[in-house]
Backbone as CSV, one residue per row, in Angstrom:
resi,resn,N_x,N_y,N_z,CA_x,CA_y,CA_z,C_x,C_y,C_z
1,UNK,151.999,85.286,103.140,151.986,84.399,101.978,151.113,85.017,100.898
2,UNK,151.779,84.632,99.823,151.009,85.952,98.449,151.224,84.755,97.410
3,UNK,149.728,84.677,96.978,150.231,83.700,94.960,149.778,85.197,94.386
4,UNK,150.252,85.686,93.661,149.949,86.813,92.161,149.791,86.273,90.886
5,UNK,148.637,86.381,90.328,148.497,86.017,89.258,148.834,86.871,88.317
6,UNK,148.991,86.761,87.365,149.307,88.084,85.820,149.488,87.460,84.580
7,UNK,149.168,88.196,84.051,149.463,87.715,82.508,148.227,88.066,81.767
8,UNK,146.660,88.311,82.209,145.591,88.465,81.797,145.335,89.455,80.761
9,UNK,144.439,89.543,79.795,143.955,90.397,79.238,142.703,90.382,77.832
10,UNK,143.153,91.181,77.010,142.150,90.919,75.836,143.254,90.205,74.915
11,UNK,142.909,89.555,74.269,143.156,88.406,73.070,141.695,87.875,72.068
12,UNK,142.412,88.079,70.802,141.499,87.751,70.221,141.432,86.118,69.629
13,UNK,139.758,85.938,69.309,139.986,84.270,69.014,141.072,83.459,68.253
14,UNK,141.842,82.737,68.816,142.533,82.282,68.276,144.266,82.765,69.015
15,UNK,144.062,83.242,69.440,145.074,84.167,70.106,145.791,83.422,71.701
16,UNK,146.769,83.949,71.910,147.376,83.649,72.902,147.927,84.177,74.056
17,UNK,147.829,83.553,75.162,148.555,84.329,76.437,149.205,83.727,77.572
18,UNK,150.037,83.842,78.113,150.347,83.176,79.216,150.135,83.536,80.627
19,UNK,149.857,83.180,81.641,149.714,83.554,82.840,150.720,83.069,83.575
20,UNK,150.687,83.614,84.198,152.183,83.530,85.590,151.371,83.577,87.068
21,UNK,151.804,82.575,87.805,151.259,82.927,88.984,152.794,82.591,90.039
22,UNK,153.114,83.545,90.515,153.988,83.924,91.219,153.614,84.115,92.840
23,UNK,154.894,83.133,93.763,154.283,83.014,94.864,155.368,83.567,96.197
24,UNK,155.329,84.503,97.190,156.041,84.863,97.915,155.425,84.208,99.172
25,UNK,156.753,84.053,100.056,156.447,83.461,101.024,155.980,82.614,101.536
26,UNK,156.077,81.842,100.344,155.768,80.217,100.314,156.517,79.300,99.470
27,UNK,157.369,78.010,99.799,157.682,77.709,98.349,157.010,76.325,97.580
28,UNK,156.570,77.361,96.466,155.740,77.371,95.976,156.244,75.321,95.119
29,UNK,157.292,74.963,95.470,157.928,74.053,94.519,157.444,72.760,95.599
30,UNK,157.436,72.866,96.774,156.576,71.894,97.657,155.347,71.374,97.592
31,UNK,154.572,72.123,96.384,153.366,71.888,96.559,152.773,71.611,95.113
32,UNK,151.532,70.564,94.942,150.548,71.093,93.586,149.915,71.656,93.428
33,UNK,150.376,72.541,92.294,149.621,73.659,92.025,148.295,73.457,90.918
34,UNK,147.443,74.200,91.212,146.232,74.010,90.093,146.304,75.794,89.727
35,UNK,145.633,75.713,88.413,145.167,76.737,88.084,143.390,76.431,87.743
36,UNK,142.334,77.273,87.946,141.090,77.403,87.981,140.654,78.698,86.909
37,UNK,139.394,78.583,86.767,138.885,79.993,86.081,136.988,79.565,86.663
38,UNK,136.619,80.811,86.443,135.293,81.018,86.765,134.985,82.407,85.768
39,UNK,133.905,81.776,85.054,133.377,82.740,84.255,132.124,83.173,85.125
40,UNK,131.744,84.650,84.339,130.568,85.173,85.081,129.504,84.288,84.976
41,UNK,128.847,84.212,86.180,127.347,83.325,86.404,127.492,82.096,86.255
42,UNK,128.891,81.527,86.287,129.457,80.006,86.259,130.195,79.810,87.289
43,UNK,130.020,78.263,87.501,130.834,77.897,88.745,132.309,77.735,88.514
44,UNK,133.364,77.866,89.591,134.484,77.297,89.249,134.962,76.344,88.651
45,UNK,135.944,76.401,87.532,136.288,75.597,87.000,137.377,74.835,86.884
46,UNK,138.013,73.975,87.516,139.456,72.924,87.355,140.198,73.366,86.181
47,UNK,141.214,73.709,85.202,141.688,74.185,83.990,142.917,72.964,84.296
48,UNK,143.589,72.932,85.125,144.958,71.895,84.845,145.971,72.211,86.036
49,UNK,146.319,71.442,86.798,147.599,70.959,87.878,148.643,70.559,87.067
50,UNK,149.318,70.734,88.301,150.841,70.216,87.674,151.495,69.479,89.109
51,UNK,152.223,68.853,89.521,152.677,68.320,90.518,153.659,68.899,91.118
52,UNK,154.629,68.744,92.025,155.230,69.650,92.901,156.617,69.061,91.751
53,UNK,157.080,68.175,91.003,158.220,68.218,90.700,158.230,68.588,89.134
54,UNK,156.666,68.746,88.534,156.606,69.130,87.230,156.527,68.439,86.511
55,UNK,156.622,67.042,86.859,156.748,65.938,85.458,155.410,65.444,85.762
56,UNK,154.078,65.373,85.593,153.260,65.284,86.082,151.959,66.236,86.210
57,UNK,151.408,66.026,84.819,150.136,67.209,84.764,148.898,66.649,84.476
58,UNK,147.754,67.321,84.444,146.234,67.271,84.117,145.828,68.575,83.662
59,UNK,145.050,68.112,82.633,143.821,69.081,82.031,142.682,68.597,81.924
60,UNK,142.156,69.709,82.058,140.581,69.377,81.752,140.285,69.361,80.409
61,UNK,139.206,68.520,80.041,138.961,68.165,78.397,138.502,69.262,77.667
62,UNK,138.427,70.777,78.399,137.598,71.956,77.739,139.244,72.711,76.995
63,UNK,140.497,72.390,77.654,141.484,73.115,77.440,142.835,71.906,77.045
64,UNK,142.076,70.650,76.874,143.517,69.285,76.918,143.936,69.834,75.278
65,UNK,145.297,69.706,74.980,145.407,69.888,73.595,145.579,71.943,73.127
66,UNK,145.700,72.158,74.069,145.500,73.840,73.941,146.053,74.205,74.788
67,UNK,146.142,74.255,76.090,146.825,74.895,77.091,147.795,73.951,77.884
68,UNK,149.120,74.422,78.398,150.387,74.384,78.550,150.162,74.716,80.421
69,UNK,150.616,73.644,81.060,151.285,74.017,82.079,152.499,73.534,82.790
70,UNK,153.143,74.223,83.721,154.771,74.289,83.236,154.398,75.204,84.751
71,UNK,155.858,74.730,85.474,156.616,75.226,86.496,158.007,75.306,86.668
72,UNK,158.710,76.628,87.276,159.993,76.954,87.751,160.064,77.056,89.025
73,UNK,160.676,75.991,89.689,160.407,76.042,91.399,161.917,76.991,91.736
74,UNK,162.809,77.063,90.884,163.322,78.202,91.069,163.544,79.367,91.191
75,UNK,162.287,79.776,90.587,161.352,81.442,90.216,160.197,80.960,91.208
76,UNK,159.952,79.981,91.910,158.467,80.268,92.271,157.340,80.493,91.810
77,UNK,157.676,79.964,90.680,156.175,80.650,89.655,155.777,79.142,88.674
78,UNK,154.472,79.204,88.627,153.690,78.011,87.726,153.427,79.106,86.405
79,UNK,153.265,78.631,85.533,153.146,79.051,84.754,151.973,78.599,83.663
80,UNK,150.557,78.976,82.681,149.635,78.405,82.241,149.700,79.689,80.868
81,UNK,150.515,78.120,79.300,150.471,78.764,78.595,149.213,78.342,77.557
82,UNK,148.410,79.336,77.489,146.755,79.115,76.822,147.335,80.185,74.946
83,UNK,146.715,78.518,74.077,146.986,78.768,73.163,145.445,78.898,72.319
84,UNK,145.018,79.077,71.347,144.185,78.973,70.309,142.982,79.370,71.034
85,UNK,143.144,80.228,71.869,142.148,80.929,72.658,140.817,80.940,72.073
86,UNK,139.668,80.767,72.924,138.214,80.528,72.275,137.120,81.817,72.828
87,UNK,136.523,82.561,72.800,135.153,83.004,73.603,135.202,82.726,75.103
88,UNK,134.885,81.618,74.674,134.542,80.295,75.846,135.306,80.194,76.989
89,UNK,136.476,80.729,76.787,137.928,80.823,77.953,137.618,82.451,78.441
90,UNK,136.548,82.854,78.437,137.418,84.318,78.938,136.570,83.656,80.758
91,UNK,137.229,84.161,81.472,137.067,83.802,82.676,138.068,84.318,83.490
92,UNK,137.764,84.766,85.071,138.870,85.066,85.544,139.430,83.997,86.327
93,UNK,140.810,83.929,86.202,142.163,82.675,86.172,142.550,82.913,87.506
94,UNK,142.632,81.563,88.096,143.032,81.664,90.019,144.258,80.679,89.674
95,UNK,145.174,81.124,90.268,146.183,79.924,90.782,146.594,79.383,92.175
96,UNK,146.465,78.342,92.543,146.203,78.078,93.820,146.821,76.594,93.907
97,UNK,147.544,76.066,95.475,147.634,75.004,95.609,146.486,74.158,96.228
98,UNK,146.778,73.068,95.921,146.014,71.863,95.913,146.361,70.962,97.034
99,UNK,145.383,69.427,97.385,146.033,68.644,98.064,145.603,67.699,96.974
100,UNK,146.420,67.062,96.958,145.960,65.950,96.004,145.357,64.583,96.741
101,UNK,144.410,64.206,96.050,144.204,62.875,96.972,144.158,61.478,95.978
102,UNK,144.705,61.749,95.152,144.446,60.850,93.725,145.880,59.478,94.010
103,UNK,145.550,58.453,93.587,146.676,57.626,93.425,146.548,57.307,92.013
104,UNK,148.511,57.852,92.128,148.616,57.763,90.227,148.766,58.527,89.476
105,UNK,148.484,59.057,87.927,148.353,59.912,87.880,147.393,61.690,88.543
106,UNK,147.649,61.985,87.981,146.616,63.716,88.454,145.844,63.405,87.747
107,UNK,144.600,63.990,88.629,143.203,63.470,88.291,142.713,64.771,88.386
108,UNK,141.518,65.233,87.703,140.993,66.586,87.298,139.497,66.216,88.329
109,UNK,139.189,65.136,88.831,137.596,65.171,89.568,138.009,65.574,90.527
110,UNK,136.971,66.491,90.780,136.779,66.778,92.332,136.884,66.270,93.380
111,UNK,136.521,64.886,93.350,136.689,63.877,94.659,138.241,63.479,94.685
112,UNK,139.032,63.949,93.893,140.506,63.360,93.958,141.158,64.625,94.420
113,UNK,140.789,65.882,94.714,141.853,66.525,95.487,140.636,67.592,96.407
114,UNK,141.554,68.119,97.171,140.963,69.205,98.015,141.638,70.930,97.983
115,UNK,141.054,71.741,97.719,141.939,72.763,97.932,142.673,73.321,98.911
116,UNK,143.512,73.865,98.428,145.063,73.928,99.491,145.113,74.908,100.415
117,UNK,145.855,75.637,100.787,145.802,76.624,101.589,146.033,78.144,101.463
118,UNK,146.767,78.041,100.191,147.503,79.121,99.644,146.552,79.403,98.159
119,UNK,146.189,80.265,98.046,145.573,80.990,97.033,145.430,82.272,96.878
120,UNK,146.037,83.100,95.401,145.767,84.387,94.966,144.490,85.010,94.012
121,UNK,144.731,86.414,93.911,143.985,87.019,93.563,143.560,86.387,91.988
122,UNK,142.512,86.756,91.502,142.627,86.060,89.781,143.210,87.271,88.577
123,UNK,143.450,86.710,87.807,143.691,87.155,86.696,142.428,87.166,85.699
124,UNK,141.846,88.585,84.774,140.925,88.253,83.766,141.348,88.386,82.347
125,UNK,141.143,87.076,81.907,141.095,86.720,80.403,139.966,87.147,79.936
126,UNK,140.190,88.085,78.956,138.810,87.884,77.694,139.017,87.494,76.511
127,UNK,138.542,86.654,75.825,138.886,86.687,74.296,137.664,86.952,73.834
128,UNK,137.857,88.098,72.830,136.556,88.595,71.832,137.007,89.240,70.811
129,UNK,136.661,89.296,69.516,136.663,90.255,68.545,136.571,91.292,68.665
């Protein structure tokens, strides 16, 4: 079982990128997926889920209004499209499933899900001048 992340790189403020996290040997459409980031000397960070059928997302309030997430359970791949890129976002990007434990909508606290079983390598975003 493999998630691959990609899409990472340099972008400048204001700038845009998408990440792909692509999953073999798992399908990937059974499950909720989260995407995470962790900047250096910072703890992990929640960025936004999506639910196993797609109609059904969360962001966190650092990226609500800016970043895009979106799944093809036909490609196997989640997809996290980050727009108006800040400094503040460069971090390296995990995509990983989730368990959810929330009733209702998707909930971004910690006490509402647990992490899943399946998780890949990260992807690094930088945005800088």
């Amino acid at each position: 079982v493999q998630l691959q992340a990609s899409g990472g790189g340099l972008v400048q403020p204001g700038g845009s990128l998408r990440l792909s996290c692509v999953a073999s040997g798992v399908t990937l459409g059974y499950y909720t997926v989260g995407w995470f980031r962790q900047a250096r000397g910072k703890e992990r960070e929640a960025v936004s889920f999506i639910m196993s059928a797609g109609r059904e997302t969360a962001y966190s309030d650092s990226v609500k209004g800016r970043f895009t997430i979106s799944r093809d359970n036909a490609k196997n791949t989640v997809y996290l499209q980050m727009n108006s890129l800040q400094p503040e976002d460069t971090a390296v990007y995990y995509c990983g499933t989730i368990i959810p434990l929330w009733v209702g909508p998707p909930s971004m606290n910690p006490k509402d899900y647990r992490m899943g079983d399946y998780w890949g390598q990260g992807t690094l975003v930088t945005v800088s001048s």
